[in-house]
C-alpha positions as CSV (number, residue, x, y, z in Angstrom):
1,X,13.8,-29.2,-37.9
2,X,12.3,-25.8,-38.7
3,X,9.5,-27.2,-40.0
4,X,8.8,-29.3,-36.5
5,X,9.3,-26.5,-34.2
6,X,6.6,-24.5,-36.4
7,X,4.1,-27.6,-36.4
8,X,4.4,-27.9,-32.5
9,X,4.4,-23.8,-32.3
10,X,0.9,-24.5,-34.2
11,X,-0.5,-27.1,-31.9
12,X,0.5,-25.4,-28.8
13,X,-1.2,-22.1,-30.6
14,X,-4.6,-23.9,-31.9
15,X,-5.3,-25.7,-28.0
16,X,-8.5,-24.1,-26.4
17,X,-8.1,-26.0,-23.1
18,X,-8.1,-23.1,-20.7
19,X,-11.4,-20.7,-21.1
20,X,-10.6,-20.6,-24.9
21,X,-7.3,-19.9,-25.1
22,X,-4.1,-22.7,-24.9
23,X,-4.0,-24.7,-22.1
24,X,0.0,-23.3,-21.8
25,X,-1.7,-20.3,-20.3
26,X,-2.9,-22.1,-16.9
27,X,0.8,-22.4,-16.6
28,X,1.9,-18.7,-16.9
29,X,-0.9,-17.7,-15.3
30,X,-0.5,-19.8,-12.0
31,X,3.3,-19.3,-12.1
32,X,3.2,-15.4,-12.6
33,X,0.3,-15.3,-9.8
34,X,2.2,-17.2,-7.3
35,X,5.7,-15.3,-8.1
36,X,3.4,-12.0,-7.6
37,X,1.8,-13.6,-4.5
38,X,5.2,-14.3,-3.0
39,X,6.5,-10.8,-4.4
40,X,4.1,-8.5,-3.0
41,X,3.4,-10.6,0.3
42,X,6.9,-10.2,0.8
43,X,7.1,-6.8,0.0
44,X,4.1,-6.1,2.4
45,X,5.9,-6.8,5.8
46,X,9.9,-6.4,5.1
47,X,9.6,-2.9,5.9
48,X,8.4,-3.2,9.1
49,X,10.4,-6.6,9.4
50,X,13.6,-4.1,8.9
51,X,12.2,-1.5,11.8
52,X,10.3,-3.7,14.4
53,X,12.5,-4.1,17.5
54,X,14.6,-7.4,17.7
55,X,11.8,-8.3,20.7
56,X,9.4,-7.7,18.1
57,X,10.5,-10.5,15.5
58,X,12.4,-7.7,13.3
59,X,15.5,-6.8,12.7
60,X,15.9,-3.3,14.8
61,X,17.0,-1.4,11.9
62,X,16.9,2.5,12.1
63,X,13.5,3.7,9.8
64,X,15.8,5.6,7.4
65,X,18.3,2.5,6.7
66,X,15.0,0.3,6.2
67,X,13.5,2.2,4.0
68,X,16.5,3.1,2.2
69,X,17.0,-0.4,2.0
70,X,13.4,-1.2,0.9
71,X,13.9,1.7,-2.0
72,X,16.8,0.5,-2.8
73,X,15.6,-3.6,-3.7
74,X,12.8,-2.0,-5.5
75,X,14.7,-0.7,-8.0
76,X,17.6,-3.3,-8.3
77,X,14.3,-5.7,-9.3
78,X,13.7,-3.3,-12.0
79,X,17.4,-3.2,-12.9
80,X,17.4,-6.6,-13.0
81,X,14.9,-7.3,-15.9
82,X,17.6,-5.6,-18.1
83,X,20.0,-8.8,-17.1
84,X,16.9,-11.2,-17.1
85,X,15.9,-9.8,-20.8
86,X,20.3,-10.3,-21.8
87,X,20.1,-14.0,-20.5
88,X,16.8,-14.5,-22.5
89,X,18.2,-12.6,-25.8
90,X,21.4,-14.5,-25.6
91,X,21.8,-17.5,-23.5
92,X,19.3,-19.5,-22.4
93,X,15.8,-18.1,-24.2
94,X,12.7,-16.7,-22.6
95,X,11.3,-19.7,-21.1
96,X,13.8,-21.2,-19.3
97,X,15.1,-18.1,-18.4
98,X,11.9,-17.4,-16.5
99,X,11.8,-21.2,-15.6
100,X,15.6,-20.4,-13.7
101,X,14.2,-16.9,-12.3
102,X,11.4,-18.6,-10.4
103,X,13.5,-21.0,-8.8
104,X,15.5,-18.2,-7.9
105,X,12.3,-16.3,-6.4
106,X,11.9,-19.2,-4.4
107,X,15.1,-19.8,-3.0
108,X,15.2,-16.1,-2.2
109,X,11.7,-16.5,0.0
110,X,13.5,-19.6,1.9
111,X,16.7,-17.4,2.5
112,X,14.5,-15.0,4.1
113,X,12.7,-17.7,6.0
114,X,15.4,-19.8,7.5
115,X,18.7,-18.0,7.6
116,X,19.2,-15.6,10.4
117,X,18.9,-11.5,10.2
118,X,21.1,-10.0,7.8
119,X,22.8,-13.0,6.5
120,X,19.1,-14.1,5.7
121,X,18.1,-10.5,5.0
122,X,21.1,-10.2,2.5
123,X,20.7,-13.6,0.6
124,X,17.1,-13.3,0.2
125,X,16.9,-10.0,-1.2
126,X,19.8,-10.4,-3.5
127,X,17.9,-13.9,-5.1
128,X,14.3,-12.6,-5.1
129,X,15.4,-9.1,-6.9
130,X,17.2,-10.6,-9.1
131,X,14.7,-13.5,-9.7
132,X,11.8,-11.5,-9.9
133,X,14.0,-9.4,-12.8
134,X,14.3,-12.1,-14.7
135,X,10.7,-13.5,-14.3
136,X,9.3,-9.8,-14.5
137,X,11.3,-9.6,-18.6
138,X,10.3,-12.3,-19.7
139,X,6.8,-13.8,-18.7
140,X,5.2,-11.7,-21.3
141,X,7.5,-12.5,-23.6
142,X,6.6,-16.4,-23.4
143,X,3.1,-15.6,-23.2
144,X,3.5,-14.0,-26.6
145,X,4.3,-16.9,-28.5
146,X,1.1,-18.4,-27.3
147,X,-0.4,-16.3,-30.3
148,X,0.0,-15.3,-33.5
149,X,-0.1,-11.7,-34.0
150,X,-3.5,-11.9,-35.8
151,X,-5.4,-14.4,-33.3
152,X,-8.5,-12.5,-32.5
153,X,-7.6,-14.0,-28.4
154,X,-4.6,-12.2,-27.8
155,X,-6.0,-9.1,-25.9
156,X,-8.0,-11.9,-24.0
157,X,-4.9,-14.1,-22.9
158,X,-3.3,-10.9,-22.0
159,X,-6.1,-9.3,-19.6
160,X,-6.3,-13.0,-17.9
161,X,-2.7,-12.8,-17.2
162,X,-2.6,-9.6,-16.0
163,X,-5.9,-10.7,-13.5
164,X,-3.6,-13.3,-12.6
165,X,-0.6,-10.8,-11.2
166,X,-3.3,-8.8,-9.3
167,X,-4.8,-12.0,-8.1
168,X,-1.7,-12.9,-6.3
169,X,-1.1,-9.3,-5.3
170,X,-4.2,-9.2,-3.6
171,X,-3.9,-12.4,-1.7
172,X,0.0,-12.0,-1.0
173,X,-0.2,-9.6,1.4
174,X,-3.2,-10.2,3.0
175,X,-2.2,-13.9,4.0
176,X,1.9,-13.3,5.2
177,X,0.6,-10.1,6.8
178,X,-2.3,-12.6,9.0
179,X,0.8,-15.4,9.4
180,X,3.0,-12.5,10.3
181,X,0.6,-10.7,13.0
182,X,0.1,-14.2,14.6
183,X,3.5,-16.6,14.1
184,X,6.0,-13.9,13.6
185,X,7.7,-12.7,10.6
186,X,9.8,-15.7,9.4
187,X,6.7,-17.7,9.0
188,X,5.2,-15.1,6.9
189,X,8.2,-15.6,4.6
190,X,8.0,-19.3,4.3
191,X,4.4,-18.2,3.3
192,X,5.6,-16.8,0.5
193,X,8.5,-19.4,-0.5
194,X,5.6,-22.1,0.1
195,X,3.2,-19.9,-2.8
196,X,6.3,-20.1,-5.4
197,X,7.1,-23.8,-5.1
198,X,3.2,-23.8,-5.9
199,X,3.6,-21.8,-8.6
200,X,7.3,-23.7,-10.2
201,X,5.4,-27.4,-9.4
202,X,2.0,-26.8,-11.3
203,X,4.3,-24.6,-14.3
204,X,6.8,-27.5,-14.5
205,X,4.4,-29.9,-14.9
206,X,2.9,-27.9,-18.0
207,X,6.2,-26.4,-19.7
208,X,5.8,-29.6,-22.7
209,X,2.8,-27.0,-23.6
210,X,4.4,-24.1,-24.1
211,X,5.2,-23.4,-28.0
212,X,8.9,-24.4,-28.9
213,X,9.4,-21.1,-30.1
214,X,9.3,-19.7,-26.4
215,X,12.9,-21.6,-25.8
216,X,14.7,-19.8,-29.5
217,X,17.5,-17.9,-28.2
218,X,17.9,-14.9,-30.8
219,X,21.2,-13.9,-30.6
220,X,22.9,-16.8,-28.9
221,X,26.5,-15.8,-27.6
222,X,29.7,-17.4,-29.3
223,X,32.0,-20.1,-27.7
224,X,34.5,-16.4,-27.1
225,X,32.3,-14.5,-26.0
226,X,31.0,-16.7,-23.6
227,X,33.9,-17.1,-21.4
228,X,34.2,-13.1,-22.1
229,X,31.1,-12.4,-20.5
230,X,31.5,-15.2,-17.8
231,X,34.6,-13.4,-16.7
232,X,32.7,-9.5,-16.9
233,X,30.0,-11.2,-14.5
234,X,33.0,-13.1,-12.3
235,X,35.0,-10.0,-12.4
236,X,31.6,-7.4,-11.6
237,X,30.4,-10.4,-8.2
238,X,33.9,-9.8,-7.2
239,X,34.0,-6.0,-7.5
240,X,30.6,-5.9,-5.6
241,X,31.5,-8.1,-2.5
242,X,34.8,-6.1,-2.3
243,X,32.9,-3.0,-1.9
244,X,30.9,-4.4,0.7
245,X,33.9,-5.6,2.9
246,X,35.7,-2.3,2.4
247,X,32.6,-0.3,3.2
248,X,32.1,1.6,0.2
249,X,28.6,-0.1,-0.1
250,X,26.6,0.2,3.1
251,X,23.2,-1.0,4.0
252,X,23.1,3.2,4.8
253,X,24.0,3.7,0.6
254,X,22.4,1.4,-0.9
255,X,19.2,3.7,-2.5
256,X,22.6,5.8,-3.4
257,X,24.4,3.0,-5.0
258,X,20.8,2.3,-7.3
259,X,20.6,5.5,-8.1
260,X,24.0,6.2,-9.6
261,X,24.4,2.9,-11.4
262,X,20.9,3.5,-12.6
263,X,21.5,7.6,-13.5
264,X,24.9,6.4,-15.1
265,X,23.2,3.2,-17.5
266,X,20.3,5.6,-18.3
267,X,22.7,8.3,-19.8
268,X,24.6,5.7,-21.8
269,X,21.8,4.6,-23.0
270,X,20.8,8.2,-24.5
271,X,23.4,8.7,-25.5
272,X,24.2,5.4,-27.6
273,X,21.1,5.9,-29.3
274,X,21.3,9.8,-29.9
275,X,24.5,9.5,-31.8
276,X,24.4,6.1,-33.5
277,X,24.4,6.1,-37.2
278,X,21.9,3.2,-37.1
279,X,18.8,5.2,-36.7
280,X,17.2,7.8,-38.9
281,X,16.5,11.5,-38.1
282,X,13.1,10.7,-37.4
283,X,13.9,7.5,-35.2
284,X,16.6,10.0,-33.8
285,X,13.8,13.0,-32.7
286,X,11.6,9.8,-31.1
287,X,14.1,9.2,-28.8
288,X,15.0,12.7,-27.9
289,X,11.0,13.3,-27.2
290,X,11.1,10.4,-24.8
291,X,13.8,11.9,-22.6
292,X,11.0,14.7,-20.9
293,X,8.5,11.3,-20.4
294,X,11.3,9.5,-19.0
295,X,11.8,11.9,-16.3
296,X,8.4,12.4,-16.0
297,X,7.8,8.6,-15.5
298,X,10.6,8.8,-12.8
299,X,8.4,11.3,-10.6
300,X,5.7,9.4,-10.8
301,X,7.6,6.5,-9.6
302,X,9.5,7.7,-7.0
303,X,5.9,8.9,-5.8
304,X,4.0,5.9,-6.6
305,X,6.5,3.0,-5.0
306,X,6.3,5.1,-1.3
307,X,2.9,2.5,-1.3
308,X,6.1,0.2,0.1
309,X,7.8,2.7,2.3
310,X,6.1,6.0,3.2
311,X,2.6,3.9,3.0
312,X,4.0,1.0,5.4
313,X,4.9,3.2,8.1
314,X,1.9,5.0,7.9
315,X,-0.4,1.7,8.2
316,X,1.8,1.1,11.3
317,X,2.2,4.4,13.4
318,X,-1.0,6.3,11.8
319,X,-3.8,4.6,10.8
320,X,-6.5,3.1,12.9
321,X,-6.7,-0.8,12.4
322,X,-9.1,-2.0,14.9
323,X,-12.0,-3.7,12.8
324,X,-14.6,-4.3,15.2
325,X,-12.2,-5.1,17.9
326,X,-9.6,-6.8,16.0
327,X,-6.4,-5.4,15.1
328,X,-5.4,-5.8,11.0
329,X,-2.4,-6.3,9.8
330,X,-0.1,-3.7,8.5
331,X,0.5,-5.5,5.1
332,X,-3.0,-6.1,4.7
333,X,-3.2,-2.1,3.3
334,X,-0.9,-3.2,0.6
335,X,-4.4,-5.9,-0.8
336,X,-6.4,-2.1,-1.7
337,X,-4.3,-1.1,-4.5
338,X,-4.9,-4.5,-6.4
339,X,-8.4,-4.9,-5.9
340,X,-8.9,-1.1,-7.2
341,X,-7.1,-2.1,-10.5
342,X,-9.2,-5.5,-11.3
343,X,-11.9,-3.2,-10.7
344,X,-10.8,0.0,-13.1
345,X,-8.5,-1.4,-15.9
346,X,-11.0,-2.4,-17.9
347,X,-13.2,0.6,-17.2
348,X,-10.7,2.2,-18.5
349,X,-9.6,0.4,-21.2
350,X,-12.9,0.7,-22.4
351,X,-12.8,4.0,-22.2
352,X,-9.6,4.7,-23.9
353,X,-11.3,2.0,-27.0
354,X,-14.5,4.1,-26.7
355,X,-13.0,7.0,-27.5
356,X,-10.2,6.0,-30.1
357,X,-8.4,8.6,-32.2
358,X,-10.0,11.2,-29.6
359,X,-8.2,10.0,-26.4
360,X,-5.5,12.2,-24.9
361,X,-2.1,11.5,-26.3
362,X,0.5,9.8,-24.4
363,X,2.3,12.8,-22.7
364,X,-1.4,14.1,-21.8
365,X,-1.8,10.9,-19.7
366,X,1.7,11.0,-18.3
367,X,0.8,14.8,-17.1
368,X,-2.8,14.2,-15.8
369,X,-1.1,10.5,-13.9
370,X,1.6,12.9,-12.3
371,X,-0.7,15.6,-10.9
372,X,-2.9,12.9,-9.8
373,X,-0.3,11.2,-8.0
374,X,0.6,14.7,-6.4
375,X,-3.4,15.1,-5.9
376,X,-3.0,11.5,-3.8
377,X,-0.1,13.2,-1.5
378,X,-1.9,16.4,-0.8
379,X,-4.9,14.0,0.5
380,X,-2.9,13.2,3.3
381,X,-2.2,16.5,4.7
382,X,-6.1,17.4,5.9
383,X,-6.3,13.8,7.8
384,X,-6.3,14.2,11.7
385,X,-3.0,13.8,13.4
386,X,-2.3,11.4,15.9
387,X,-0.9,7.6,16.2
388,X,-3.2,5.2,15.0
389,X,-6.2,7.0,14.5
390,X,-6.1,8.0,11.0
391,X,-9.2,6.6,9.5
392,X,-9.1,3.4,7.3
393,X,-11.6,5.0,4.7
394,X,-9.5,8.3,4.4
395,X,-6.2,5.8,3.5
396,X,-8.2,3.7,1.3
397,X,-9.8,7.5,-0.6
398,X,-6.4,8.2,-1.2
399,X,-5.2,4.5,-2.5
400,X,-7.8,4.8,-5.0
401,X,-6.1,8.2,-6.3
402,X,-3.0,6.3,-6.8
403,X,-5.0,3.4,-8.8
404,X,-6.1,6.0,-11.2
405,X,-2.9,7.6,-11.4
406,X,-1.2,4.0,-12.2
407,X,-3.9,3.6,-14.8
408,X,-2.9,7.1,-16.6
409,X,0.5,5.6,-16.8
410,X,1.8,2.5,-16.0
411,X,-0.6,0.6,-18.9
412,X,0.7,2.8,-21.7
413,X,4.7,3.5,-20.4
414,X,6.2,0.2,-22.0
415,X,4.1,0.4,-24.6
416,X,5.1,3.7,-25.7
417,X,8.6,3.0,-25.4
418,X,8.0,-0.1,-28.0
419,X,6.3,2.4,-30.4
420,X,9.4,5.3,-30.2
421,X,12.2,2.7,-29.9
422,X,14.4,2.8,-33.2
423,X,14.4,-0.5,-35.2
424,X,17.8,-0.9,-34.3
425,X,17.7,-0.3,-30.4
426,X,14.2,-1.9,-29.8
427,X,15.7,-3.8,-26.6
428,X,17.5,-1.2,-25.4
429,X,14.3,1.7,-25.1
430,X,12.1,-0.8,-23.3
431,X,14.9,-1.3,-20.9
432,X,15.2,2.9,-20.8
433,X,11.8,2.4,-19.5
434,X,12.4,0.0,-16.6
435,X,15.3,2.2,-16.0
436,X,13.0,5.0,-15.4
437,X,11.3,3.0,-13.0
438,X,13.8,1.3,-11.2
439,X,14.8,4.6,-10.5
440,X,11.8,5.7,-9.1
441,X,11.6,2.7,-7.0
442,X,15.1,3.4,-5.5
443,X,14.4,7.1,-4.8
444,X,10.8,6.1,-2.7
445,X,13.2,4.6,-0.3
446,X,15.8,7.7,-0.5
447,X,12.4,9.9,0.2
448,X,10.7,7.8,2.8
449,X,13.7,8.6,4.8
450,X,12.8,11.9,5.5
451,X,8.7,11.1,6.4
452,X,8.0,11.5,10.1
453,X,4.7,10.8,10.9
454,X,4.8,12.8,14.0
455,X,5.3,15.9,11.5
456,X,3.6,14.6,8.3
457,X,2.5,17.5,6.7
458,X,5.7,19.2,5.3
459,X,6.9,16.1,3.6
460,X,3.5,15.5,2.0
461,X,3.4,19.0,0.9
462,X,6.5,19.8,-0.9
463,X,6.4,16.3,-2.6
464,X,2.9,16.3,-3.9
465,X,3.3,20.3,-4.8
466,X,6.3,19.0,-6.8
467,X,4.3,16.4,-8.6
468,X,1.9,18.7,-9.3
469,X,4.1,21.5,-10.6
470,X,5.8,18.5,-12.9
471,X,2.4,17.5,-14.7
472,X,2.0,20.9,-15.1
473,X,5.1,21.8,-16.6
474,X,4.9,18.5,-19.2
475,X,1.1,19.9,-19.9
476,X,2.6,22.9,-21.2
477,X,5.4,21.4,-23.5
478,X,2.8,18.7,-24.7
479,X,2.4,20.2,-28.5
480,X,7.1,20.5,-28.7
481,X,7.0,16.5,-27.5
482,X,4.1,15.4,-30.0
483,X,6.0,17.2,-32.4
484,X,9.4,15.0,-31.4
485,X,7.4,11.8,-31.4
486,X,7.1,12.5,-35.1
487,X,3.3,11.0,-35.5
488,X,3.6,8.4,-32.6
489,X,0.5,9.4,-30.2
């Protein structure tokens, strides 16, 4: 059997069909562009979807709720690859498990589509999140065992996947935003639902591609533990709905409720690894020096993700959208970010090959990303007040600070937290990582509910002097870190 599984893994491997590379790429590459297209073009009008008035197609939600609310799906998608990476590791394997998440995706999309206001609202969220977790932890994982870790194409498959995501981040937004603007917001949904089953139809029809490899479950649960965990999940659903019925969790707490169960995972984390007799003393100082990153990365984050909050609003009460006598959508702000990236990565990937040994280690980039992103914040202080008359070239100046900041991080965050993680714990400091983000994510929508565009210029102040004043600070404790990373760069 062993010896089949590695002769189809070799087929699957050796296919050129698709620009060179396996023919099973088409397939992750159209499903993880249509999963982003739905993502993102989702992402792009739910704020204001939460806000607008119920005579405006929305849902008459007070701006702090939304955004709260917006911050606080962010990061449970982020959460959520940590479950999406258990189900891989030890149920169902990385390719069905992304297989199940996108049909999750999808029926999250429809949810928001056809079910009415918060019941729709509620459904929707909770599938997508969690659906977009799962597909988020485990796409790269299947597109992995496309290659061998020697194939001179691997670099290759992964720059066309990662053209695919912005692809469908670029045209996500741009087209629920127009069906949005002109149908309302529920078609804009359907939209998106309509881009996934796209996306599931064309990947279904080319999963007998993927290597067999991609379906190995590595640590597959016992008959026991099974039913243990099956209760745990029962028994945390149950907990979960209780607290909603009994008020403890609100649509007013929600950012709250992400934050703590993200704080409170984060420190267990830590702390498992810091006192575990598995790992060595050098293994042991890695994962101390990643603590000051992973708070760093958290900054950046809770800066960074406003694009969905802080950056919404503004598109909608500030900025001037009249092109040539034609209103634009407020998502269609959200297609900048992803055109700047297919435009930069591999300007700077070239750069950071260019230069080799001689590029600025890790930390430096995590510094020089953070000021920037406090840079990007500052930028919107000097820009003439008013509603609507902000101009469209001043927004889209300060979107491309954000791409370069993303570009100083984002690229080289997981990867870093693959080269510190301790052999014994390799799972568990990539999902430190996400947690890092997920956090951020949540704490954008805490933030965003204290931006007033009517009085702008404190809020964009104090948070972009604080980024600053963070960069700076890991700047100066760059050599005590490098020392901690023990000879990782």
């Amino acid at each position: 059997m062993a010896s089949l599984e590695a002769g189809a893994d070799d087929e699957a491997r050796l296919d050129r069909g698709f620009f060179g590379h396996p023919r099973a790429l088409a397939n992750l590459f159209g499903v993880e562009m249509w999963e982003r297209f739905s993502f993102y073009g989702m992402q792009g009008i739910l704020l204001i979807y939460l806000y607008y008035s119920v005579a405006d197609g929305g849902l008459g939600i007070s701006k702090t709720t939304a955004t709260g609310i917006a911050g606080a799906y962010g990061g449970s998608v982020y959460l959520a690859t940590i479950l999406g990476a258990w189900v891989a590791d030890r149920v169902l394997g990385s390719e069905r498990t992304l297989f199940v998440a996108a049909i999750g995706v999808m029926a999250g999309h429809i949810a928001l589509a056809v079910l009415p206001d918060l019941l729709g609202l509620g459904v929707g969220l909770v599938l997508i999140a969690l659906g977009s977790g799962g597909v988020k932890a485990n796409a790269s994982a299947v597109l992995g065992t496309l290659y061998t870790p020697e194939d001179e194409r691997r670099d290759g498959g992964f720059s066309l996947f990662y053209m695919g995501i912005n692809i469908g981040a670029f045209l996500g937004p741009l087209l629920t935003g127009l069906l949005q603007s002109h149908w309302g917001f529920h078609y804009g949904f359907g939209l998106a639902a309509i881009g996934m089953a796209v996306g599931l139809v064309q990947y279904t029809l080319g999963r007998h591609r993927l290597p067999d490899s991609s379906r190995h479950v590595p640590r597959p649960l016992e008959a026991a533990e099974r039913w243990r965990w099956a209760a745990i999940g029962l028994g945390v659903l149950v907990l979960i709905v209780v607290a909603c019925l009994i008020g403890v969790i609100t649509s007013d707490n929600l950012a709250d409720v992400v934050l703590i169960i993200t704080v409170l995972a984060a420190v267990a984390y830590f702390v498992v690894m810091l006192i575990s007799r598995q790992i060595s003393g050098v293994e042991r100082s890695r994962v101390w020096s990643f603590l000051p990153l992973f708070i760093v990365n958290a900054v950046f984050w809770s800066l960074y993700q406003q694009q969905f909050t802080v950056v919404t609003e503004y598109s909608d009460e500030r900025l001037d959208r009249d092109l040539f006598g034609w209103q634009m959508p407020v998502s269609w702000v959200q297609s900048i970010n992803p055109v700047m990236i297919i435009t930069l990565a591999p300007v700077f990937a070239l750069i950071w090959t260019r230069l080799g040994p001689r590029q600025p280690s890790t930390p430096v980039k995590f510094a020089v990303g953070t000021i920037l992103m406090g840079i990007a914040f500052l930028l919107f202080v000097p820009i003439p007040k008013g509603e609507n008359n902000a101009p469209l070239l001043a927004l889209a100046g300060i979107l491309l600070v954000f791409t370069l900041a993303e570009l100083f991080i984002s690229p080289v965050g997981l990867s870093l937290s693959t080269k510190l993680a301790p052999e014994a714990f390799h799972t568990q400091m990539v999902a430190l990582y996400f947690l890092s983000v997920a956090f951020g994510s949540a704490m954008a929508g805490k933030l965003a509910g204290y931006y007033d565009w009517q009085d702008e210029n404190p809020y964009f102040l104090i948070l972009g002097l604080t980024a600053v004043a963070v960069g700076l600070v890991l700047l100066a404790l760059t050599q005590p870190i490098r020392r901690l990373m023990a000879g990782v760069h």
